[in-house]
N, C-alpha and C positions, 0 to 999 in steps of 0.2 A: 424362757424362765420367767418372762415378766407377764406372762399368760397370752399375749397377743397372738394367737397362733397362726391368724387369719394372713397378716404380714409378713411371717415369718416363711411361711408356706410363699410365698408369693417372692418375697427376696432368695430361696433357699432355690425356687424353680430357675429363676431366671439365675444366678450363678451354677445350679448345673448345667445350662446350654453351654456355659463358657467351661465349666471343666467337671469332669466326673470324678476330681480327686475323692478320697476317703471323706478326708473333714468336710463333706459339701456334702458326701451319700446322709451320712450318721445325722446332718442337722437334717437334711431333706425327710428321711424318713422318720424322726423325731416329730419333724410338722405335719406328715401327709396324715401318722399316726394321731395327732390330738386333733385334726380337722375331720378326724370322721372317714379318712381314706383309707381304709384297711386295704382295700385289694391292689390300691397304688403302693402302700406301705410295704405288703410283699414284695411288690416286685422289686420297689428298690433295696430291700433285703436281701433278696437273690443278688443281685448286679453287687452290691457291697459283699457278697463271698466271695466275688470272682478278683476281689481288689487285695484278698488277702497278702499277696506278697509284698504289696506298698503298707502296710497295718505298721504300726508300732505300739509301744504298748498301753498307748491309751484308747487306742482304735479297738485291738482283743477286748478290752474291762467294757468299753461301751457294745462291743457286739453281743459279748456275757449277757451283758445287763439287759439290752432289747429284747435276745433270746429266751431269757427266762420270762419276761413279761409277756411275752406274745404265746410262750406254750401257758403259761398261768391264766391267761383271758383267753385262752381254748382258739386266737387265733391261726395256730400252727401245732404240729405236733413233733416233736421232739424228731423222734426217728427220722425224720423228710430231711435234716438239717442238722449232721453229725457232722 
């Protein structure tokens, strides 16, 4: 939020080694997203669908919200990701 994205990305990796919860995926790919990592961003996209049964319901609103932003910047297309 505070634009730093370069740190953020950097704190976000090194607490995923230590765990792949949800709230670690959403900040991690939120970072890899503003640093210019798109094809890291996927993947961790994919890996956060596989987390759905730990989601609640702030986890759905931010999956919503990434989802439409990545079919809108033509990163992703809708249909791959129902």
């Amino acid at each position: 939020m505070l634009g730093n994205y370069t740190e953020a990305l950097e704190i976000y990796r090194e607490a995923y080694s230590d765990s792949k919860h949800p709230d670690i995926l959403v900040g991690l790919l939120c970072a890899e997203f503003n640093c210019g990592n798109v094809n890291r961003g996927v993947q961790v996209f994919e890996e956060l669908l596989t987390k759905e049964k730990e989601f609640d319901d702030w986890h759905r609103g931010e999956l919503i919200r990434i989802k439409k932003k990545m079919i809108q910047d033509g990163i992703i297309k809708e249909e791959k990701f129902v």
